[in-house]
N, C-alpha and C positions, 0 to 999 in steps of 0.2 A: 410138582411144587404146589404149595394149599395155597387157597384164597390166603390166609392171614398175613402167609409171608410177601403177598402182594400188595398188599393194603397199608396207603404211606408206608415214611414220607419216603419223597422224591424231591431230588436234590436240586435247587433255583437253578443251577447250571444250563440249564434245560430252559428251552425258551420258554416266554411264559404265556405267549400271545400268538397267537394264526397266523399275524402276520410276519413272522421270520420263519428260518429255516424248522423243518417236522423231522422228528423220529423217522427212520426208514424201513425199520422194520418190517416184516411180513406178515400180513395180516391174519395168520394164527399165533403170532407172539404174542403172550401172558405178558410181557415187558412193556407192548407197545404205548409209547406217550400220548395221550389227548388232552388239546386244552379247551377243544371247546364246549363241554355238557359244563363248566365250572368256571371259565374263567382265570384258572389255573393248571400248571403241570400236574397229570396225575397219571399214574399207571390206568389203562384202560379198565384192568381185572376190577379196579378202586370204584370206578362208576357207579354210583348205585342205579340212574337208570340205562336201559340197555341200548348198548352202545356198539357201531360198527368200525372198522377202519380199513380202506382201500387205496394200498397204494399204489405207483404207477408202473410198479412190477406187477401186481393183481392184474392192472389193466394190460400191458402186455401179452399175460401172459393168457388173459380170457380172449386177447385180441378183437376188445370193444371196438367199436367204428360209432358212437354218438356215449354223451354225457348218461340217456335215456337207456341203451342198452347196460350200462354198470349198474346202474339205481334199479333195474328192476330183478338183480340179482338180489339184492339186500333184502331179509327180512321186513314184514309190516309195510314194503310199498308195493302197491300196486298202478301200472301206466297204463294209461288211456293216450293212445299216437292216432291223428288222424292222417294215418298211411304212412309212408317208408323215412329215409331220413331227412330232418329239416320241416317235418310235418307240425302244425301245433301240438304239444303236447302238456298231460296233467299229470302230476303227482300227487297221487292219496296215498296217506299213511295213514295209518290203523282208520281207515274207512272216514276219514275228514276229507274235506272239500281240497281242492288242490292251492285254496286259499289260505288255505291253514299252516301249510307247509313253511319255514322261514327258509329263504335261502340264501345263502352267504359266500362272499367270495374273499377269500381272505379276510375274514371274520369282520365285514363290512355287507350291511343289504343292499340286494340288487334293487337300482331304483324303478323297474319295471312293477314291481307290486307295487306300489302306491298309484298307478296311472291305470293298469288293467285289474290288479286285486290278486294276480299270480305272475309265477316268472314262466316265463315258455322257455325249459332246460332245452329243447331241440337247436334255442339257438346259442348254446352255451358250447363252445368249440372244444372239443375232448381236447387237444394237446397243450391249452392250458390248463387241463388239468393233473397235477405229482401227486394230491393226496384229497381224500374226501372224508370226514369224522363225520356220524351221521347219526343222531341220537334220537332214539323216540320218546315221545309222552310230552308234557308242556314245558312249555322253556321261556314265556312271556317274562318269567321273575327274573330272568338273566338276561334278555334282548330284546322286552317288549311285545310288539304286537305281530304279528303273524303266526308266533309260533306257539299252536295250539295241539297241531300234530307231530313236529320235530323242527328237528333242525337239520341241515344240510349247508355243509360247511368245504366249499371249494377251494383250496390251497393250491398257487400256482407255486411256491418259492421250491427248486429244484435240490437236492440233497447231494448231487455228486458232482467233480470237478471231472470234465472232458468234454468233446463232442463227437456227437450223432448226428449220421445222417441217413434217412430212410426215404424209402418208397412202397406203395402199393397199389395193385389196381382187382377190380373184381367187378361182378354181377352189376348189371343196368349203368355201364359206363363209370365206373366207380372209380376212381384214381386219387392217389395220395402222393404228397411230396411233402416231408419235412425236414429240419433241419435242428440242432441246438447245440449251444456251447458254454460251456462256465471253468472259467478262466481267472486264475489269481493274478492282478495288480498289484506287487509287489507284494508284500510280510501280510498284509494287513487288509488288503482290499480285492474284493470278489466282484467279476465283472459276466452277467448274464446275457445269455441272446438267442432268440429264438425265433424260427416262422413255420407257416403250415400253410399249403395247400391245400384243397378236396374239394370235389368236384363227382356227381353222379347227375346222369339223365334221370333216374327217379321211373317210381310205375306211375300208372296213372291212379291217384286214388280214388277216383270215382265221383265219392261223396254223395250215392244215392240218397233224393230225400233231401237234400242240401243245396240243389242247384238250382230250383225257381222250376224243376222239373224238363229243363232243358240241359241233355249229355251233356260233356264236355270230353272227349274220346282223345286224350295225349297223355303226354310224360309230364310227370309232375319232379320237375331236379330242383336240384338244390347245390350251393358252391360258398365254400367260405374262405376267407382270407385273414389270415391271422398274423400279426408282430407284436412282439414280445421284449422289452429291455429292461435290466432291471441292474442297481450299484450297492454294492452294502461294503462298507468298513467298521472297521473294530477301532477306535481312538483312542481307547486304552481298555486296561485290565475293566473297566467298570462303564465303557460309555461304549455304545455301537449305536449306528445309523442304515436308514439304506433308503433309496429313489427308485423310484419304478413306473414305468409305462407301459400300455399294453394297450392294442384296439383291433377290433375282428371288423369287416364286411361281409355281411352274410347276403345272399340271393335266396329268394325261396319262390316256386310257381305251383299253384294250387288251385283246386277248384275252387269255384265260390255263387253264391244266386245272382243269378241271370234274370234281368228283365229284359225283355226284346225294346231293342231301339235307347238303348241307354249301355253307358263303359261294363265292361266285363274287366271287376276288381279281382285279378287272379295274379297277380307278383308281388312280393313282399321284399323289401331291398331293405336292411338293417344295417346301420353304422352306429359302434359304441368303441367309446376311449375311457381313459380310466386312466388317472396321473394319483400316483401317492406317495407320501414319504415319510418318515417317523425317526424317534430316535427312543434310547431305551438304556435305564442307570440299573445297574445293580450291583448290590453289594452283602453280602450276607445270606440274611433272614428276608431282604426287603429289594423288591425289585419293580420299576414303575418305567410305562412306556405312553407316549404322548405319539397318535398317529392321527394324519389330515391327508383326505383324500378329495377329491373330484371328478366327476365324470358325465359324460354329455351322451346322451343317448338320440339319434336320430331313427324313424320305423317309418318309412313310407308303406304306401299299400295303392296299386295304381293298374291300371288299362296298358299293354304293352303297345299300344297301338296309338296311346296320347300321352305315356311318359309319368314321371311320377310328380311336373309339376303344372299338369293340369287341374283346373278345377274340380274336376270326377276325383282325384286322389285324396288321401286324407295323409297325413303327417300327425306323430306322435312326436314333439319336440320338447324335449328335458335335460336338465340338469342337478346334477347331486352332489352336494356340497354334505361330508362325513368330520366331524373331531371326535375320538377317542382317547380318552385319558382313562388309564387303569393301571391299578397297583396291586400287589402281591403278597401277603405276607407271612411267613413262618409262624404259626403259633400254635402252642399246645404241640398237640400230636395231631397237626394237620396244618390247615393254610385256611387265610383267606383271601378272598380278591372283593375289591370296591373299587367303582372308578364311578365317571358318565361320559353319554355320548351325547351328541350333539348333530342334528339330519334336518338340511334345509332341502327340500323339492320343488322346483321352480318348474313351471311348463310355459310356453310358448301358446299365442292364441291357436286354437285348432286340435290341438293336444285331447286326445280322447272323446274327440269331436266336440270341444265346448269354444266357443266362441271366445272366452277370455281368458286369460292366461291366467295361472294361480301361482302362488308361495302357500305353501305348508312347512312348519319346520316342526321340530320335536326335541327334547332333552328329558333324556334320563340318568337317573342316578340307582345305581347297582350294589347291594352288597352281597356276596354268595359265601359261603363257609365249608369245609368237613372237617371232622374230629375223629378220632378214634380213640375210643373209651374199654377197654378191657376187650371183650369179644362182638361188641356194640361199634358198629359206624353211625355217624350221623350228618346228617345233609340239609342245605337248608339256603334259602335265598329270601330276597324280597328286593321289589323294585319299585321306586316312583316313573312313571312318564308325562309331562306334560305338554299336549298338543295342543295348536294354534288353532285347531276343530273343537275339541269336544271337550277340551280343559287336561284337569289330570286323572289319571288312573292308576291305580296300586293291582299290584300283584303279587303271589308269595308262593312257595312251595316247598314242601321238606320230605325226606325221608329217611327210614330206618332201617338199617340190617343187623342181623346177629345172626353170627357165627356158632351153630349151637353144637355142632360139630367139627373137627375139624375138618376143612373141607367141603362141608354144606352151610349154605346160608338160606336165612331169610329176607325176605325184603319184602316192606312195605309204604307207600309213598301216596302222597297227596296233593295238586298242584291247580292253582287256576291259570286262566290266560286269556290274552283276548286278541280280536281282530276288527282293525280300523276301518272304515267304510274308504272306498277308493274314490277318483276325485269325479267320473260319471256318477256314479251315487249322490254324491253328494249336490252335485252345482249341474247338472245336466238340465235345461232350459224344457226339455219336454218332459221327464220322468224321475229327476234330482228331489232331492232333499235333504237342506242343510241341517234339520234337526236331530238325522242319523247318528244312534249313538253306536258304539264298537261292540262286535259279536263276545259273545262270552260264554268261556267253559270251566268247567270243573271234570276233573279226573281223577281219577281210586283204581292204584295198580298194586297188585300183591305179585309177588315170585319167588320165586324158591331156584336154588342153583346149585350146581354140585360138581365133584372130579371123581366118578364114577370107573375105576379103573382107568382107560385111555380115553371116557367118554368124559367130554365137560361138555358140560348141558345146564339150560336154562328154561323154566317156563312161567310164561307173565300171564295173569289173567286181569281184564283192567274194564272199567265203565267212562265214557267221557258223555256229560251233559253240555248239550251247547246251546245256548239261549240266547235271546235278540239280536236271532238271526236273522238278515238281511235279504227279504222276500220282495219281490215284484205284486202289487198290486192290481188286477186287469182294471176293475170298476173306476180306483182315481189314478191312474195309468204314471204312480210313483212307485218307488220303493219307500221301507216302513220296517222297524224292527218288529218281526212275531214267530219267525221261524223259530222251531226247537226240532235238537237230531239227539237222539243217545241211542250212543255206537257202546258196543260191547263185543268183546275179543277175547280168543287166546291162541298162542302163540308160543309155540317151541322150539328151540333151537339145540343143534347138536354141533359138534365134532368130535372127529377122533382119526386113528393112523391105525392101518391094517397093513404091517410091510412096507412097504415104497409107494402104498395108496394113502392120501390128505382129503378125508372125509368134512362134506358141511352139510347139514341136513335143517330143513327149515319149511315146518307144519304149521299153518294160520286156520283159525278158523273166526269171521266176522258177520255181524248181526247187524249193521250199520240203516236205520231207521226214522222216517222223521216221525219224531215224536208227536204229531197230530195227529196224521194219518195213517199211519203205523205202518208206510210202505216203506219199501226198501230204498236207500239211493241209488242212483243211478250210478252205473258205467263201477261200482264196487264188487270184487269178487269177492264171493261169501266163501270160497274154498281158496288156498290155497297152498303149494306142496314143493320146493326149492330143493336141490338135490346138485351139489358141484363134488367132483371130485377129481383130484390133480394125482400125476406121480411122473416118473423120470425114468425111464427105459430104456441102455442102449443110448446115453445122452438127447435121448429126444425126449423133449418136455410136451405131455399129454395134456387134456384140460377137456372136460364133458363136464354140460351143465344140461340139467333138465328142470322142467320149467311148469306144472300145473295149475291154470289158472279154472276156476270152477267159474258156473254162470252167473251172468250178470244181467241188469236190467237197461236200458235205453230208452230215450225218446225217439218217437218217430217223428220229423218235421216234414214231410211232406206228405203228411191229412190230416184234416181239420175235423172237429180239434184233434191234438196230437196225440196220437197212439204211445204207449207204452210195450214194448217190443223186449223177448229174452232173446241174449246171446247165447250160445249155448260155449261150455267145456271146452278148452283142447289140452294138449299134451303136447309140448314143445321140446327139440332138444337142437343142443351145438355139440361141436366138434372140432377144437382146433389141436395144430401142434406145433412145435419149435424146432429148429434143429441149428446148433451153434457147428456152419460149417468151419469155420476157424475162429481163434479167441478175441475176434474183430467182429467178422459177420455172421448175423442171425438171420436164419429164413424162416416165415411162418405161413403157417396155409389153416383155413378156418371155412367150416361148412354151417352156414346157420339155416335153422329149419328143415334140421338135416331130411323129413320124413316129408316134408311139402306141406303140410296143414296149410288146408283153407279156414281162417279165422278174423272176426274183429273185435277190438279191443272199444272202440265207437261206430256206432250205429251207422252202416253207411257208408265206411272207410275202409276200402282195401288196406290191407298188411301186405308186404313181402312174403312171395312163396320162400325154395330154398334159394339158396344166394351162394357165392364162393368166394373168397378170399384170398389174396397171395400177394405177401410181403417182404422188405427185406429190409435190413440198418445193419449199420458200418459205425461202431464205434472203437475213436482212441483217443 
């Protein structure tokens, strides 16, 4: 099937928003529906920029064990994990800062970036996640500030009616228990529920360089606790609602610096809730959804040996108050969507260690469009924000494809973005500054795409400038915008089917630089080489992924001043498989690091040698 016949429209029927129910399709369907690179339903193929989709069959069936281990399958990111799971963790996409990343949880931001400047995915609980849309290149013109390197868009709402129930255990004490169920209330009303388990002793990850220079020779585990409820009805042909709850407890224990004769901060205790509810009209050509959410974030970080409400402890205390209104509309030979959001960030005193508590809120206003004009697509947004900091900011981004072939296109796109200074930046009493204005980028991506026989293939080649970047000063011991980074990439992706083998192949190559110095940044792989392939034998579902990540650079923190340190190369692979012993129960077994590689991803930070896997679920 050619791009063209992909390309619009797509029928409103189709939610139009992240937050209701997703397409389920499998993540080599040309069909599959995304709304979040636009704002609106569109065929994935339609995208002009490049776009991924993983759903919770993808994840099954890789037999992922962290949010971190799915996203470093995907094209353009690369993970930096300081050690096994629950470990902190960064996300760079096409060689941006792990600040640049937006991320979203049912097409709402996690209110952890505005208090740290990034989200730490290790503590985002895999089994709330059914599906993840994950778009590269800027996207501030459609959600503001974060997203300079993409988007990543976590969908909990679940696509089938029954219940599940599962177990597993594996390598360093690993153990899983979960459960779910979705269940019709009568004609009209869908009733959600779900929990999860997990639990590992963890390795020790060392953290050489990290510790004040005193070992710390233990397990570093990790254990999280998740519930899940959620209510949606239909009221009529034109009006549907739904409620939702959802809050994890996460434990994390980690090295950390030691000074002798003072608490040794090594446990991390995380509680997040998250209350939402929305409703949503459609009728035709025109379809509009009004959603309000809340959510409380508590982060201790404390001395096991004096608790987390001694003074040696700190607390992150927040709250996030979300209103989205957006609408949808058929026109032309494509769609638009315009709405605004609405993000108030309240912190508690102590909150990112500042002595006084803050409000920050923000409102923006949206418009995004595509059209298809003869063998011409066209794309294009612009956004107002304005923040309680630093006033307002516009942003805009468009692009172009033609079709000059059947079946080849072109694409070319241009987009800026930016990123907000976090609230230690800002109001920090020792090295703040409140006249921090928000980082800023521009991006120039060309690609070319094709259906190559059974091969669909793409390749991007793209430049991103980022300026008033937010550097630390030693001499007046603040931050100050003067940083500049320009990253430049390319980037090929494949598939294809050879027999009962489902081919993905995914070639990077990045040049990621700060534009003063002309060195490289740190902890970015300049190679990289993605290689999954699935098939079905004899009823047992196979699944190999291998995994090239080329060298990187690091700081060294423990000598002065601090060394600059190359990691070197590895070569990574897994090994999992299925076997559906009857049309209820599935058993899975998965071998990761199937070779043992010794590697680090940060400077310092043991990885996981190989590990084993074995699981089972019972659904009817």
């Amino acid at each position: 099937m050619t791009i063209k016949k992909h390309v619009l429209l797509t029928a409103l029927s189709v939610t139009a928003f992240s937050g209701w129910a997703q397409d389920s399709t499998s993540t080599n369907s040309s069909d599959n529906m995304v709304v979040t690179a636009n704002r609106f339903p569109q065929p994935v193929s339609s995208v002009l920029a490049p776009t991924d989709i993983v759903t919770r069959e993808d994840i099954d069936r890789w037999q992922s064990k962290s949010v971190a281990d799915v996203l470093r399958r995907l094209p353009g990111v690369d993970i930096s994990q300081s050690g096994g799971m629950g470990q902190l963790t960064s996300v760079y996409v096409r060689g941006t800062s792990s600040s640049h990343t937006l991320v979203l949880m049912d097409g709402i931001r996690l209110n952890q970036a505005g208090i740290s400047g990034s989200v730490d995915v290790s503590q985002i609980p895999l089994s709330l996640v059914q599906r993840i849309e994950f778009i590269r290149g800027p996207r501030s013109a459609v959600y503001g500030s974060d997203a300079i390197g993409g988007v990543i868009n976590i969908i909990t709402t679940r696509d089938k009616d029954g219940t599940t129930l599962g177990a597993g255990v594996g390598s360093h004490g690993y153990q899983n228990y979960n459960g779910s169920t979705q269940q019709k209330l009568g004609e009209n009303t869908t009733l959600t529920a779900a929990g999860d388990y997990t639990y590992t002793r963890g390795i020790d990850v060392v953290a050489d360089g990290n510790n004040g220079g005193v070992p710390q020779p233990d397990r570093d585990g990790f254990m999280s606790k998740t519930l899940y409820l959620a209510l949606q009805h239909q009221f009529n042909e034109e009006i549907s609602g739904f409620a939702r709850a959802y809050g994890y407890d996460n434990r994390t224990a980690y090295d950390a610096y030691y000074s002798p004769g003072s608490a040794l901060i090594d446990t991390r205790q995380l509680y997040s809730r998250t209350y939402d509810t929305g409703l949503r009209y459609q009728n035709g050509i025109y379809a509009t959804q009004l959603i309000g959410s809340y959510s409380h974030v508590k982060d201790y970080n404390y001395d096991p040996k004096y608790g987390p409400y001694d003074a040696s402890a700190s607390l992150d205390d927040s709250d996030q108050y979300n209103l989205q209104w957006g609408n949808t509309f058929q026109i032309g030979k494509g769609e638009v969507s315009a709405g605004l959001d609405w993000q108030k960030l309240t912190t508690e005193p102590g909150t990112s260690y500042l002595a006084d508590g803050y409000d920050q809120h923000n409102t923006g206003v949206y418009l995004t469009t595509q059209q298809k004009i003869s063998d011409f697509t066209l794309e294009g947004a612009v956004r107002s924000d304005d923040n309680s900091q630093f006033g307002q900011h516009t942003t805009w981004q468009s692009s172009a494809a033609w079709e000059f072939v059947d079946g080849y296109r072109l694409i070319a796109s241009y987009g800026t973005a930016y990123k907000s200074p976090n609230l230690s930046q800002l109001y920090s009493d020792y090295y703040g500054n409140p006249d921090l204005k928000p980082e800023e980028s521009k991006q120039w991506e060309g690609g070319l795409e094709g259906l190559t026989g059974p091969l669909s293939w793409r390749l991007n080649v793209y430049r991103n400038d980022i300026d008033q970047m937010i550097a630390y000063n030693d001499s007046t011991s603040n931050y100050y915008n003067i940083g500049k980074a320009t990253i430049k990439g390319v980037e090929w992706t494949g598939s294809f089917d050879t027999g009962p083998l489902q081919h993905q192949i995914t070639l990077e190559y990045l040049d990621p630089r700060d534009a003063t110095t002309n060195e490289i940044l740190t902890r970015r792989a300049k190679q990289q080489a993605k290689y999954q392939i699935d098939w079905n034998i004899a009823d047992i579902d196979w699944s190999i992924n291998y995994q090239y990540l080329g060298q990187r650079y690091d700081t060294d923190y423990g000598t002065y001043p601090y060394q600059t340190v190359k990691l070197g190369g590895v070569s990574l692979w897994d090994l999992a498989a299925s076997y559906p012993v009857t049309s209820h129960l599935t058993v899975r077994g998965r071998i990761a690091n199937l070779f043992d590689k010794d590697y680090e991803t940060a400077y310092g930070y043991a990885t996981p040698g190989r590990e084993y896997y074995l699981s089972g679920s019972y659904t009817f």
